[in-house]
C-alpha positions as a printed Julia matrix, in Angstrom:
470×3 Matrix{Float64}:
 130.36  118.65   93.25
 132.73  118.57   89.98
 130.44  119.38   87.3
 131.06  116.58   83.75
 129.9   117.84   80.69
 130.41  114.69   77.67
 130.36  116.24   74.69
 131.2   115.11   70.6
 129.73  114.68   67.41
 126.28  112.51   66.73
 126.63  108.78   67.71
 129.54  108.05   69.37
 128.55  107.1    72.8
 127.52  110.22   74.84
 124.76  108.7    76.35
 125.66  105.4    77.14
 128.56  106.67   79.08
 126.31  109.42   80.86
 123.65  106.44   81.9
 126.97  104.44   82.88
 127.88  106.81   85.3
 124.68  108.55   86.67
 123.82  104.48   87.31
 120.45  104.58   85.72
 119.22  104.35   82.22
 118.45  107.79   81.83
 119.08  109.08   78.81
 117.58  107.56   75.44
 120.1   105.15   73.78
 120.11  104.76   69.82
 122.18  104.2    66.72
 120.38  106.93   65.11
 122.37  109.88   65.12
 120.82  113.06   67.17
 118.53  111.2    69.4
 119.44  113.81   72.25
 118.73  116.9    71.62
 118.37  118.6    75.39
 121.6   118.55   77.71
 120.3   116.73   80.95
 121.83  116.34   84.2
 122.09  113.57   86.68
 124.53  113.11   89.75
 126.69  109.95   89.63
 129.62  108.82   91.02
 133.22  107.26   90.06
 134.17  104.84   92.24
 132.43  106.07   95.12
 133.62  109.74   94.43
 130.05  111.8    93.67
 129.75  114.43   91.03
 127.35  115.97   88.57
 127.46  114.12   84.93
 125.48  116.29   81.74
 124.89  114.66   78.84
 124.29  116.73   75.64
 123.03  116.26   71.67
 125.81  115.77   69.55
 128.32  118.81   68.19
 126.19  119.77   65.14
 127.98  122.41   62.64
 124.77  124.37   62.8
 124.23  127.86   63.51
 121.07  129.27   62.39
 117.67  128.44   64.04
 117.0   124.73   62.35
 116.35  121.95   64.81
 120.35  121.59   64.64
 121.28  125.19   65.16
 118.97  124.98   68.6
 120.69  121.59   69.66
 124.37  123.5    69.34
 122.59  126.59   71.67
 121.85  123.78   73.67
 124.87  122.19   74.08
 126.66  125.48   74.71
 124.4   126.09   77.43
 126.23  123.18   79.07
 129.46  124.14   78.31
 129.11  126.98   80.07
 128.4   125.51   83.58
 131.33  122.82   82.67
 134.3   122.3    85.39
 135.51  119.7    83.17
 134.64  118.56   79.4
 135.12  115.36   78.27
 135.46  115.02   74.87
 134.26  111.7    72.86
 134.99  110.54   69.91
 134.17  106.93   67.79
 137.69  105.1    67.69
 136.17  102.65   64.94
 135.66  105.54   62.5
 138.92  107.46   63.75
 139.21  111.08   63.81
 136.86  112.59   61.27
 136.82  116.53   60.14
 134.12  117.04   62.07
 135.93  116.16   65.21
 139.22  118.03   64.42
 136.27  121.27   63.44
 135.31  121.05   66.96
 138.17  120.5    68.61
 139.45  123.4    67.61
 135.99  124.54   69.17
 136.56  123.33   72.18
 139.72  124.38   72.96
 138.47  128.29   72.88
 136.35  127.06   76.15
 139.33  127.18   78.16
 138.62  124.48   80.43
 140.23  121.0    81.42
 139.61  118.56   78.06
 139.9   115.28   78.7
 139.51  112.91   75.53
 137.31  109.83   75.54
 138.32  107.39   72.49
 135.07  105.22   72.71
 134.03  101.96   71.51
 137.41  100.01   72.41
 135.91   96.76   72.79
 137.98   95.4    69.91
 141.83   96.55   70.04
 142.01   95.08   66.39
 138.81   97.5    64.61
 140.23  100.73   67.1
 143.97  100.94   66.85
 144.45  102.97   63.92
 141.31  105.67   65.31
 143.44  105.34   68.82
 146.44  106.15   66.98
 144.82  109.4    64.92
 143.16  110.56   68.5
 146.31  112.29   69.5
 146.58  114.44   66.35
 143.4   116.09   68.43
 145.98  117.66   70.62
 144.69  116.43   74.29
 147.28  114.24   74.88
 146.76  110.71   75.64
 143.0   109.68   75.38
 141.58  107.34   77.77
 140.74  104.08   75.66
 136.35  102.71   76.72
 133.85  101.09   75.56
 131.23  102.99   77.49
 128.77   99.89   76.3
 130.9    97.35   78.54
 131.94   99.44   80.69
 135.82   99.25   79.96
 138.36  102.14   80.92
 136.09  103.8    83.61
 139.05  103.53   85.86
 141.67  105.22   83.57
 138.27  108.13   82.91
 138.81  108.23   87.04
 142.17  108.92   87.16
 141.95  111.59   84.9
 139.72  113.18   86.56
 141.07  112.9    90.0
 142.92  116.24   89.82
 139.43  118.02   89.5
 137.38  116.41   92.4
 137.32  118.56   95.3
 138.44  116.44   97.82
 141.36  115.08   95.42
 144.01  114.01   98.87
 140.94  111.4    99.26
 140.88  109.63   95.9
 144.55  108.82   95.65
 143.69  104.92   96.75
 139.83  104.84   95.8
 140.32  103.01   92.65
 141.91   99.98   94.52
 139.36   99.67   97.48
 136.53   99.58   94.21
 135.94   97.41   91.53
 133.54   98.0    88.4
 130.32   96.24   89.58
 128.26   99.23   89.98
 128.46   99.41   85.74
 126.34   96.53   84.74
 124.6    96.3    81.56
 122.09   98.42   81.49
 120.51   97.28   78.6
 119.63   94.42   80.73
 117.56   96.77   83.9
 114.43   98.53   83.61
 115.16  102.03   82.63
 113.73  104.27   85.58
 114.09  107.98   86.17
 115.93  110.4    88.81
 112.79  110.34   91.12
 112.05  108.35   93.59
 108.24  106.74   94.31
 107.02  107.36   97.91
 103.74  106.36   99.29
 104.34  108.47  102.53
 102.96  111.91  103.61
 104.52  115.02  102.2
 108.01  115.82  103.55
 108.27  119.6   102.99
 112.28  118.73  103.1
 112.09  116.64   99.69
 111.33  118.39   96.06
 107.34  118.09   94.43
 107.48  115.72   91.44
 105.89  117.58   88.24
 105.27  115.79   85.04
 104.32  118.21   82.59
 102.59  116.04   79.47
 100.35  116.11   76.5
  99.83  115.7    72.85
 103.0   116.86   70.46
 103.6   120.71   70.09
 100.74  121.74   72.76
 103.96  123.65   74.59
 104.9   121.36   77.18
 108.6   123.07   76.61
 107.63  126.49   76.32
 105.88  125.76   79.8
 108.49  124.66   81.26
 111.01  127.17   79.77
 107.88  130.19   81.33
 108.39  128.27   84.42
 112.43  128.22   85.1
 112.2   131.81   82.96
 115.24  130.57   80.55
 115.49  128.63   77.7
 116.51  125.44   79.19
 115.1   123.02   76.57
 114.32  123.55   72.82
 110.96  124.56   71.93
 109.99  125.42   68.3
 107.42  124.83   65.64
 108.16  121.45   64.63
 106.1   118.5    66.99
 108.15  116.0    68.17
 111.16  118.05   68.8
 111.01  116.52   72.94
 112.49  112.88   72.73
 114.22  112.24   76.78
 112.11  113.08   79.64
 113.9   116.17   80.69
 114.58  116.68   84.54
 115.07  120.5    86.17
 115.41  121.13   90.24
 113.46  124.44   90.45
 112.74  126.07   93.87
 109.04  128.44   94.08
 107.84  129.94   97.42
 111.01  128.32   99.62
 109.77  124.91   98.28
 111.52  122.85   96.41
 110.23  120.98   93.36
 111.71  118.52   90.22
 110.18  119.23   86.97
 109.63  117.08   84.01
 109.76  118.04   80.52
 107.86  114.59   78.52
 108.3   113.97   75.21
 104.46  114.48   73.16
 101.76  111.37   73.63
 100.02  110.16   70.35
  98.0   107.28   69.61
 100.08  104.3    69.74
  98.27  103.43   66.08
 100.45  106.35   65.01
 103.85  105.36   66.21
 105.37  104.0    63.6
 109.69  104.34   64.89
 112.0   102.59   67.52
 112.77  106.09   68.88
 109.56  107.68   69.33
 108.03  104.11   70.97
 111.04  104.56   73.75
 110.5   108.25   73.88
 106.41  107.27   74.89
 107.6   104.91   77.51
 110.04  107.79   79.28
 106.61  109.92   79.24
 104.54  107.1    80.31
 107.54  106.13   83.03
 107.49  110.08   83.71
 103.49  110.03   85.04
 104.16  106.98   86.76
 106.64  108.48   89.21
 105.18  111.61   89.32
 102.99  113.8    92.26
 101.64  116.45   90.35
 100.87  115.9    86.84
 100.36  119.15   84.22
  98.1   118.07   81.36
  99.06  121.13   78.48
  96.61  121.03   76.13
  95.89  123.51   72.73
  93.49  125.92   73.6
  92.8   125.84   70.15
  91.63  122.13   70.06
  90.83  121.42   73.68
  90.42  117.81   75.13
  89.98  115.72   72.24
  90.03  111.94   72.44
  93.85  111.86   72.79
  93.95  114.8    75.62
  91.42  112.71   77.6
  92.86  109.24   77.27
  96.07  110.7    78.66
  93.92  112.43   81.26
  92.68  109.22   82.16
  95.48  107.37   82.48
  97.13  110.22   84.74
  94.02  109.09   87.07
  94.46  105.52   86.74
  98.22  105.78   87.58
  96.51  107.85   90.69
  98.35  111.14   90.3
  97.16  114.77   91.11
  96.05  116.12   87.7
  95.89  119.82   86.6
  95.52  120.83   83.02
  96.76  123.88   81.67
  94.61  125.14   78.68
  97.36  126.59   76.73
  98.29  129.27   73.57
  94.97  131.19   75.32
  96.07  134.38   73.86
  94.97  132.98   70.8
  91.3   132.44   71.75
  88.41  135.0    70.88
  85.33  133.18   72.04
  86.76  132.84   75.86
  83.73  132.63   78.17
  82.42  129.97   75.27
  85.2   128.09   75.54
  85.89  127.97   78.8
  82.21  126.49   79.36
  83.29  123.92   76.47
  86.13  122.88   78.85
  83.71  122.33   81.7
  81.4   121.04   79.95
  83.98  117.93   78.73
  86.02  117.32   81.93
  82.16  116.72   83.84
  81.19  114.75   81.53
  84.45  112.24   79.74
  86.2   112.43   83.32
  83.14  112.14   85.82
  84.86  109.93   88.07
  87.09  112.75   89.45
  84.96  115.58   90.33
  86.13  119.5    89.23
  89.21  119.06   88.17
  91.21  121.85   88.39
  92.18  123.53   85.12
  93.81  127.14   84.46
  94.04  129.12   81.27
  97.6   130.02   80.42
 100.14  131.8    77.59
 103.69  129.58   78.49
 104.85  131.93   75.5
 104.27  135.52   76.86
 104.91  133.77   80.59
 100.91  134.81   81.1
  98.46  133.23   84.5
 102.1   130.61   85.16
 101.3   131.67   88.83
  97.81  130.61   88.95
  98.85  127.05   87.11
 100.92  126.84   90.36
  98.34  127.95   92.39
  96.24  125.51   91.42
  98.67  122.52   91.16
  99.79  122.95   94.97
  95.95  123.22   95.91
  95.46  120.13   94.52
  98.74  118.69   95.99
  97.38  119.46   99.29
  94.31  117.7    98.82
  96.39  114.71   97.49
  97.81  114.09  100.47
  94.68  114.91  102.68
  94.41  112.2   105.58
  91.16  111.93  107.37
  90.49  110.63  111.22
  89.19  107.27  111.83
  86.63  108.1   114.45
  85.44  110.97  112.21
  85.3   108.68  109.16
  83.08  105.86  111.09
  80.64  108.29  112.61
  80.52  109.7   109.04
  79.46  105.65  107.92
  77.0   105.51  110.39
  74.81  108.59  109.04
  75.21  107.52  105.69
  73.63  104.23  106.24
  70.93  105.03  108.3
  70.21  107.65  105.81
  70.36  104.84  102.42
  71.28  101.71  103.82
  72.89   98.68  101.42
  70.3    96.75   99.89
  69.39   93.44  100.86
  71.02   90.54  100.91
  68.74   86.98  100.6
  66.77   89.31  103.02
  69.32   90.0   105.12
  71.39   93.7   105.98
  74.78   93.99  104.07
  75.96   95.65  107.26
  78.79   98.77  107.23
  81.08   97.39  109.56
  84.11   99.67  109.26
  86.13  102.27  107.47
  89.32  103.45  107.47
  91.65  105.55  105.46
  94.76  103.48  104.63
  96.85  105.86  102.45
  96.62  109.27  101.16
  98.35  110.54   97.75
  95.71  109.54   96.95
  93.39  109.41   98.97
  92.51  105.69  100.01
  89.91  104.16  101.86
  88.92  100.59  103.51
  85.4    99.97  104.12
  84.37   96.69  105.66
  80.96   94.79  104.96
  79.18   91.91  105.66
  78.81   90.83  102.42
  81.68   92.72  100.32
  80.91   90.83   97.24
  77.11   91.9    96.92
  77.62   95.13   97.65
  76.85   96.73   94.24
  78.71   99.47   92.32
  75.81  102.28   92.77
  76.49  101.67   96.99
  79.89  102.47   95.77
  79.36  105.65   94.19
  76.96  106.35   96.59
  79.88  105.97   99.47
  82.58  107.79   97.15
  80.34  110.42   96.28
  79.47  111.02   99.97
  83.24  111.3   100.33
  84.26  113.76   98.09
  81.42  115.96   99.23
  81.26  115.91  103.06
  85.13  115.93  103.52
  86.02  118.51  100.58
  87.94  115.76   98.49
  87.11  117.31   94.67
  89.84  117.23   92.17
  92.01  114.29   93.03
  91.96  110.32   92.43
  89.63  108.5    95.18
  90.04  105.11   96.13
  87.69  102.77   97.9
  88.8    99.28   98.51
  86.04   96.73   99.96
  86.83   94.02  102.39
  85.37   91.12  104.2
  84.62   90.89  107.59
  85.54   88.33  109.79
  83.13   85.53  111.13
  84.04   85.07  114.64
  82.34   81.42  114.3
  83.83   80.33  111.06
């Protein structure tokens, strides 16, 4: 597919008109100048033709190793896998000098430019900017407002000569109208996975979420992982602000990775951009399979690590945590007891999590993580045979039956598993609503340990059942 890089200076509509065309509120949308700072891809499609859309942080005159010298090594990253570039600039402001500076840039990339003059929504406020546009040199610029989605079908034409297929688009634009670009300010953002309740399809890609506090080395990890720098990583927390998505392949599997923007306490969010940034993390775990938990190795699980941990089983995901920066610990075997010592006891409910010991910066034990996050993946999805489950029941009552009820049995009629990922189980009762939560435990406990179910979420769901004489 034709591969869209948008590129221009800070604030002038990159990433609405990337979220316009992949079709999904993707990308984080601001007035505050810089708010991307990772190129991202998504596929989209112009009416009905598909290609590959990469949004990037804005053209910063930066080239030393500052947060905006690492967003330019970003951005030229992108460049470089560009079949097109389109070029956008704010026709409200007009051309500034730091448009015509990277102009000049970009026409030393030696690849089709096609200029964007953005923000058209009033001809009055934009006719003077329109006007300066073509001192740029790119001919005539296609006039949008990304924001109401105006001028997508002169951006089309444009770009018809670069599709592959371009005898196919000559009458697209009149069989197509601009529906498909509503306001998606108005839609709840979602990201480019999709949430399945079904068995694992070795055909589709693993969801990973990697997650954690700010400056732990959730990008590092994932940077150790693809082994390039494909996001910015650096000393400064906070540096993360869209939920990053990567297609990475690993033993002839395919998987999508996740890079989340750091989780504090919500006491200490105090901006618009960091609140949104939370909710793409948050949004991130949601649709997720396998979550990655980083944590410091340094300061392991405290009270934030394990309120994220906990919502990661609430949200009923597969959690691994990767202890990381170990090659900074001396006291090892101490620590590592420490670690033990606090999942047992602040995350009882889901027995041995796994957890591996890792250096994302000198790419150390990345293999084990994975190790351990497809073991757990597996037993995710485990699914467990009625008949097997039921003669399971019976021993377990006759061995502690449910107590009384106004002297009578609270009988174990039934169980079932209904769903895996995870793992989730019916059991029907006489009396569901006297059954007390110790019998619970009891039944969950029994579980985990007879059918080998440690590590993940467990789920048991109590019903009635029916009186044939009511």
């Amino acid at each position: 597919m034709l591969k869209v890089v948008i590129i221009g200076r800070p604030n002038v509509g990159k990433s609405t008109l990337f979220n316009k065309i992949a079709g999904k509120k993707l990308a984080i949308v601001d007035d505050t100048p810089g708010v991307t700072r990772d190129w991202r891809e998504a596929e989209g499609d112009l009416f009905a033709q598909p290609l590959i859309v990469i949004d990037t942080a804005g053209l910063e005159e930066a080239f030393d190793e500052s947060i905006q010298g690492r967003m330019r090594q970003q951005t030229n990253a992108a460049l470089n896998k560009a079949d097109v570039i389109i070029f956008v600039i704010d026709a409200r402001e007009g051309v500034t000098p730091a448009d015509k500076h990277f102009a000049s840039f970009l026409r030393t990339q030696k690849k089709p430019i096609i200029l964007i003059a953005n923000k058209c929504e009033s001809t009055k406020q934009t006719q003077s900017g329109i006007a300066e546009s073509y001192s740029l040199g790119f001919g005539d610029p296609v006039i949008m407002s990304a924001e109401h989605a105006l001028g997508f079908d002169d951006l089309f034409e444009k770009l018809c000569p670069y599709f592959p297929d371009e005898h196919n688009n000559k009458n697209i634009i009149e069989e197509n109208n601009l529906s498909k670009y509503p306001d998606l300010d108005d839609i709840e953002g979602i990201d480019d996975f999709v949430f399945e309740q079904e068995d694992d399809d070795p055909k589709k890609p693993i969801k990973i979420a990697i997650v954690g506090r700010p400056n732990v080395g959730k990008s590092t990890l994932l940077n150790a992982i693809l082994e390039e720098q494909r996001v910015m990583t650096g000393p400064e927390a906070g540096i993360t602000r869209d939920a990053i998505t990567v297609d990475w392949e690993y033993e002839n599997r395919k998987f999508k990775l996740v890079d989340t923007a750091g989780l504090r306490r919500k006491s200490k969010i105090s901006n618009k951009i960091e609140k949104m940034s939370t909710e793409d993390s948050f949004r991130a775990i949601r649709l997720a399979q396998i979550v990655i938990l980083v944590i410091d190795a340094n300061m392991p699980l405290e009270k934030q690590d394990i309120q994220i941990a906990q919502h990661i089983i609430d949200e009923g995901r597969a959690l691994v945590i990767a202890v990381n920066k170990w090659d900074c610990v001396k006291n090892r075997s101490e620590l590592i007891d420490n670690i033990k010592h606090k999942i047992s006891h602040a995350l009882a409910q889901t027995k041995n999590i796994e957890f591996a010991t890792i250096s994302a910066k000198n790419y150390k034990n990345i293999d084990k993580l994975f190790y351990k996050a497809l073991k757990t993946y597996e037993i995710w999805n485990k699914r467990i045979s009625t008949g097997g489950l039921n003669r399971w029941l019976a021993n377990m009552e006759s061995q502690n039956p449910a107590p009384l009820v106004n002297g009578r049995h609270n009988r174990l009629k039934y169980i079932t598993q209904i769903k895996t990922r995870p793992p989730t189980f019916a059991l029907w009762v006489s009396r569901p609503k006297e059954l007390p939560n110790s019998y619970k435990r009891y039944i969950i406990n029994g579980l985990r340990r007879d059918f080998n179910i440690p590590s993940v979420p467990l789920r048991l769901l109590i019903r009635a059942s029916k009186n044939p004489y009511s």
